[in-house]
KOLPA-561076 format. One record per residue (C-alpha): x, y, z. Coordinates in steps of 0.1 Angstrom, whole numbers, padded with zeros to 4 digits, always signed. Layout:
N
XYZ...
END
This chain:
455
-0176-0311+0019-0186-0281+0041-0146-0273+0052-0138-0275+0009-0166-0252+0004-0155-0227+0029-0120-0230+0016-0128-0222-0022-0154-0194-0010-0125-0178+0006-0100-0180-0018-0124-0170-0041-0126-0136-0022-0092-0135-0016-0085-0133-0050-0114-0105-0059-0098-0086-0033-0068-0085-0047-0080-0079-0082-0101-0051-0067-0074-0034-0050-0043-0040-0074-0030-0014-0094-0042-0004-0126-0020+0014-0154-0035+0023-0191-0009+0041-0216-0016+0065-0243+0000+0073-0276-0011+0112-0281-0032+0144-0268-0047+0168-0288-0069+0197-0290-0083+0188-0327-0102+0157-0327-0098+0153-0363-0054+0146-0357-0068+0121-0330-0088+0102-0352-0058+0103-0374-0037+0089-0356-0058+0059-0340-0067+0051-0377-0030+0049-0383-0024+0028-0350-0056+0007-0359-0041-0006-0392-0007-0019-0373-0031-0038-0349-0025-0011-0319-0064-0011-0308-0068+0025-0292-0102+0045-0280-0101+0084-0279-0113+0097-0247-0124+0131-0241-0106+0150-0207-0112+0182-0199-0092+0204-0174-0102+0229-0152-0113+0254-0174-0130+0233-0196-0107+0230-0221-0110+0194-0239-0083+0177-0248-0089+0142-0274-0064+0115-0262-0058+0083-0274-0057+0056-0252-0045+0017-0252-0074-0010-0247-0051-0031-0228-0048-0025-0191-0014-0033-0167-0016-0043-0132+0020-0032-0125+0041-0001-0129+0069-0025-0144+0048-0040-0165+0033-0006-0183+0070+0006-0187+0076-0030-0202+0044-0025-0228+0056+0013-0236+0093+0001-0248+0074-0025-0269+0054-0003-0285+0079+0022-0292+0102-0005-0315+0071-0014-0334+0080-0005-0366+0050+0019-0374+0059+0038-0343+0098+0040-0355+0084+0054-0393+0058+0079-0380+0086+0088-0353+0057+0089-0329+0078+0097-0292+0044+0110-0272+0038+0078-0255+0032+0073-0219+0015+0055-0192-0005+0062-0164-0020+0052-0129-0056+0047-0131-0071+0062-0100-0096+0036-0085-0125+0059-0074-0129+0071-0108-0148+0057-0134-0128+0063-0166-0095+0070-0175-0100+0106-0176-0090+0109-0141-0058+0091-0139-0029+0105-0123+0004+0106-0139+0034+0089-0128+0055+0090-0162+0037+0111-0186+0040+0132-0218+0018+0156-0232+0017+0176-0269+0018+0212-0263-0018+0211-0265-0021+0196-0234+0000+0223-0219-0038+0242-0199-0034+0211-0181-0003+0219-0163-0022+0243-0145-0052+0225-0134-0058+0222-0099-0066+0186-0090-0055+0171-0061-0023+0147-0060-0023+0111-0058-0034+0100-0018-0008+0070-0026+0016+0096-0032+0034+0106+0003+0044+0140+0000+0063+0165+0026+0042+0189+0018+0008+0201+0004+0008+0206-0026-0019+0224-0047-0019+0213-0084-0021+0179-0098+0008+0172-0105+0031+0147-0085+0059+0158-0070+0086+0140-0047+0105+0146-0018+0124+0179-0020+0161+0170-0016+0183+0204+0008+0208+0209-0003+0233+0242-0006+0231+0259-0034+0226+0295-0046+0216+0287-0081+0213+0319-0111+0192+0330-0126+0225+0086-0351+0196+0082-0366+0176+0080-0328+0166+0042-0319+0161+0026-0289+0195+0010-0282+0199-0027-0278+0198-0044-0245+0235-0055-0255+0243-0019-0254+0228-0007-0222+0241-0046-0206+0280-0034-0215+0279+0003-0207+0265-0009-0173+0290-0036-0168+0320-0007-0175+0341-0008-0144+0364+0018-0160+0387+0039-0127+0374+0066-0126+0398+0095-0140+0413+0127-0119+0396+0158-0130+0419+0188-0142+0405+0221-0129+0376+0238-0147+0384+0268-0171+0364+0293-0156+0358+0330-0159+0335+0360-0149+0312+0380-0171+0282+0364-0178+0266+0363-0138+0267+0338-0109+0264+0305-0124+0279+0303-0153+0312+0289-0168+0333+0302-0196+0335+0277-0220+0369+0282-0244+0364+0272-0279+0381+0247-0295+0380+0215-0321+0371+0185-0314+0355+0150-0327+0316+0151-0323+0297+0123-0326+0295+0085-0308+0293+0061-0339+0321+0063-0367+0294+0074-0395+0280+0106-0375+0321+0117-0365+0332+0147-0378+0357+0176-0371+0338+0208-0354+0351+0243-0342+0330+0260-0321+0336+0296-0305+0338+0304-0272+0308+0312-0251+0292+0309-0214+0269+0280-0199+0246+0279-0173+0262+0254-0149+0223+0238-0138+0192+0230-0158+0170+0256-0156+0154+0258-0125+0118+0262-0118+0120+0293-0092+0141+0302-0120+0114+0298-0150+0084+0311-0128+0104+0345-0116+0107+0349-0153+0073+0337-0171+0050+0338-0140+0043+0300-0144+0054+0264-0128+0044+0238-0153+0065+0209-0140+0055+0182-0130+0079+0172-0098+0072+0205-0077+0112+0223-0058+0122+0252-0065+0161+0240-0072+0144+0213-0096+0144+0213-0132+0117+0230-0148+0101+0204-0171+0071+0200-0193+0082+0231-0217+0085+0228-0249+0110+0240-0278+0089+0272-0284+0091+0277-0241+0124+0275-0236+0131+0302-0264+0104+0326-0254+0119+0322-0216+0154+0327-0232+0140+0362-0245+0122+0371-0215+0146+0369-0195+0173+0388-0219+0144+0415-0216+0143+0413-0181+0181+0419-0172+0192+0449-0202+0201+0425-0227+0198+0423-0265+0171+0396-0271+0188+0365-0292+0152+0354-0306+0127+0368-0332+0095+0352-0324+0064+0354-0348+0040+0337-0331+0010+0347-0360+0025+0333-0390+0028+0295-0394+0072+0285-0400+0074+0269-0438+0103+0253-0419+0090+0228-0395+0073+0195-0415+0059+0176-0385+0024+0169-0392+0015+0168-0352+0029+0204-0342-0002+0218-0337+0020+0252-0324+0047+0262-0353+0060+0294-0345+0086+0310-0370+0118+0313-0348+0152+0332-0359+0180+0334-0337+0208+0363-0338+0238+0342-0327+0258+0377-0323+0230+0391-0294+0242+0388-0260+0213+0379-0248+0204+0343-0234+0195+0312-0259+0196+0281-0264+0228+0259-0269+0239+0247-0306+0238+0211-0304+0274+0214-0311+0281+0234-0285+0261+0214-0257+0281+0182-0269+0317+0199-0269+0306+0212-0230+0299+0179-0221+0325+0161-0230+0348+0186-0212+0356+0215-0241+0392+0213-0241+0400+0199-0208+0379+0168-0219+0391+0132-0205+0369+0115-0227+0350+0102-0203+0312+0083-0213+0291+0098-0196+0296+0138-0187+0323+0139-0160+0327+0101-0154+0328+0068-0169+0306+0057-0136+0268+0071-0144+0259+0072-0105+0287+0094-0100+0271+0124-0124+0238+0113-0135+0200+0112-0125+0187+0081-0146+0164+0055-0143+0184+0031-0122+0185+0059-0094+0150+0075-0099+0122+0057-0124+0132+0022-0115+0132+0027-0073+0091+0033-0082+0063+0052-0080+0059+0060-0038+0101+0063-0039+0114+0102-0025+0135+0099-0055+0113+0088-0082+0114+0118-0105+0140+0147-0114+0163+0157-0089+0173+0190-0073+0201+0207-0097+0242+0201-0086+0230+0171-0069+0259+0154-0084+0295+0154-0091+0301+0184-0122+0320+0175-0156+0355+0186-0159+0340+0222-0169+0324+0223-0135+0285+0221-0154+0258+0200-0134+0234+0174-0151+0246+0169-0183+0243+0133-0183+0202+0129-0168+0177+0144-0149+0161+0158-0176+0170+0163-0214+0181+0195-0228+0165+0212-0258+0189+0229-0282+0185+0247-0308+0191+0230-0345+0166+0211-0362+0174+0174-0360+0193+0157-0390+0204+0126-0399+0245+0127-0398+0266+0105-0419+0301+0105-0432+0307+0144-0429+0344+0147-0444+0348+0188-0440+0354+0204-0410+0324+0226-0397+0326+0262-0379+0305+0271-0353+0272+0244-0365+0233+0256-0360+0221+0225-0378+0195+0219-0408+0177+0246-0422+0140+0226-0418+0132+0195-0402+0104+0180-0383+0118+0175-0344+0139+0196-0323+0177+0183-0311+0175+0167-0273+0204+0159-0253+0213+0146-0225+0191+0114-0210+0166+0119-0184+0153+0107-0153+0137+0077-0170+0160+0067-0194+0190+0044-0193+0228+0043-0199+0227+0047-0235+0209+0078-0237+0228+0095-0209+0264+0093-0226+0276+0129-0237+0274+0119-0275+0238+0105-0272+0214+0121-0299+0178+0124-0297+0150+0148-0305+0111+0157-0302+0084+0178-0318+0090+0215-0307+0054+0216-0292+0058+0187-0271+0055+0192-0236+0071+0164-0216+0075+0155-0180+0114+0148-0190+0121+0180-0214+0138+0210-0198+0173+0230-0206+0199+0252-0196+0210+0286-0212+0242+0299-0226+0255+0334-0238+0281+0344-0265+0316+0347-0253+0318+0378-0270+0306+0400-0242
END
């Protein structure tokens, strides 16, 4: 009776000690700076049965932020990611287009949620003073080096390189099952059209016609003008020489710069211009509130007009980001940009989110990591997504051909493109579609930068 004792006394404590020690991962659904749009929004969660609790967090100057958290708790990494995807098909989440959704690693000598560190995170624009916090890292996180903010930040991959300076849904696990199971030969590339004039790292893109779109409703016939493209993502040494500021999240200086949001990316863009002689593209009015933009969460609406004829730097037309990554008119209509085989061209989940957490390669990767398109352009399948410029807009059945595209007049999200680190197949074909609120900050959102071809 004694020995049966001992043995259920220490199972008993093997099991608490596992329970104390295992991992802990709570997700949110939003972050903002007005309690009153946080309250909103767990009231609207509350009546689709999604129990949440705000919690207050407060960054290192004292700023509070209201986010709303998820009573349930996951023990796993995989099983958080598993609980996010379900939420985001519920159908209130699908109406209210609600994308800010993430989870998070609890750390275990806190109290509270408020001092979680992020693994897979995405924060309103609000939430952007916490970028620059200066917590200390994960200790479960091995790094290469110190690092000073709070941010994680993986294994910095060496490599050579000089770099310059459709309505959205989740797609069916049918989908993603048969793009993966392609074993399509991979095609020989013809040689990149290429041509000097707008700086070390760009290509000259030739205009030309062609068939955007993936699904026979959204196809239609555009013309777009010739202009230059950034071959990389933005890169952080890139955004900091230029705004004085390193807001990502997976610290290199030949990484993408991520966590900036619509209203970022075009402020950099003018910056910059300003920086190197150049006729700024942008008008920016940061005081007066755009009529244009109708989503109810943009707690930042800056009215934004773009001069198309500048020469300055600015953000692609969605048009023109899809045309360059299918290959302008040397295109061989590959799926993905530059291959039919993802691994060969793209950072995606199944090479970075899905190795884990503590994995070197969890995370974006260091720009031109990976075989270029048939233009010679980096990244356009993964890594991170790309904002461009048009409002997003439901596309069906367009019968006339379009010139030169800069999308709806209003709308409520900004166009994406691309796939990201953490996101499959689907989203990382060159026709994908996808969009977010222009004062999101997200730990997947970055871009590139084109010029007119007029020079």
């Amino acid at each position: 009776m004694k020995g049966l004792k001992k043995i259920v006394f220490s199972l008993i404590f093997i099991f608490a000690g596992l329970f104390a020690f295992s991992d802990d991962w709570c997700i949110y659904l939003g972050s903002f700076k007005n309690k009153t749009n946080a309250e909103r929004r767990m009231k609207l969660l509350r009546s689709a049965s999604i129990n949440t609790t705000i919690t207050e967090y407060k960054d290192s100057k004292g700023t509070t932020f209201y986010r709303l958290v998820w009573d349930d708790h996951f023990s796993t990494l995989e099983d958080a990611k598993l609980h996010r995807n379900m939420l985001m098909q519920m159908p209130v989440i699908k109406k209210e287009k609600i994308t800010d959704i993430w989870f998070e690693k609890i750390d275990s000598s806190k109290s509270d949620a408020k001092s979680t560190t992020q693994a897979k995170t995405t924060e309103s624009k609000t939430a952007k003073a916490e970028s620059k916090s200066s917590e200390s890292a994960p200790a479960e996180k091995k790094q290469p080096e110190k690092i000073n903010e709070e941010k994680i930040s993986a294994k910095e991959e060496v490599v050579n390189v000089n770099p310059a300076g459709t309505a959205p849904t989740e797609e069916t696990p049918t989908l993603e099952k048969n793009l993966a199971a392609e074993k399509n030969p991979v095609k020989e590339k013809k040689s990149p059209v290429k041509k000097n004039g707008a700086g070390n790292g760009f290509v000259f893109v030739e205009g030309g016609t062609f068939q955007m779109g993936w699904y026979d409703y959204e196809k239609r016939t555009v013309t777009v003008d010739d202009f230059y493209m950034c071959d990389h993502e933005v890169t952080q040494k890139e955004y900091e020489s230029v705004m004085e500021t390193n807001p990502s999240n997976f610290k290199g200086e030949f990484r993408p710069v991520e966590k900036v949001s619509w209203y970022d990316a075009v402020e950099y863009c003018n910056e910059r211009s300003k920086k190197e002689g150049l006729t700024p593209c942008y008008v920016i009015d940061k005081d007066n509130e755009d009529p244009n933009n109708t989503y109810a969460y943009d707690e930042e609406k800056w009215t934004v007009t773009c001069d198309f004829s500048a020469n300055g730097y600015r953000l692609p037309t969605e048009a023109e980001w899809e045309y360059a990554a299918r290959g302008g008119n040397v295109s061989e209509g590959f799926t993905y940009s530059g291959s039919d085989v993802a691994d060969d061209v793209a950072v995606y989940e199944d090479n970075s989110c899905n190795l884990g957490y503590s994995n070197p390669d969890f995370g974006t990767h260091t720009v031109r990591g990976k075989t270029p398109n048939e233009l010679g352009l980096y990244d356009m399948s993964g890594n991170v997504w790309e904002w461009c410029w048009d409002w997003y807009e439901y596309v069906s059945f367009v019968t006339e051909t379009q010139t030169n595209p800069t999308g709806a007049k209003s709308g409520s999200y900004r166009v994406k493109r691309g796939g990201s680190w953490d996101y499959g197949l689907p989203y990382c074909r060159a026709t994908n579609r996808n969009y977010d609120g222009a004062s999101y900050v997200l730990y997947y959102n970055g871009f590139r930068v084109v010029r007119n071809g007029k020079l």
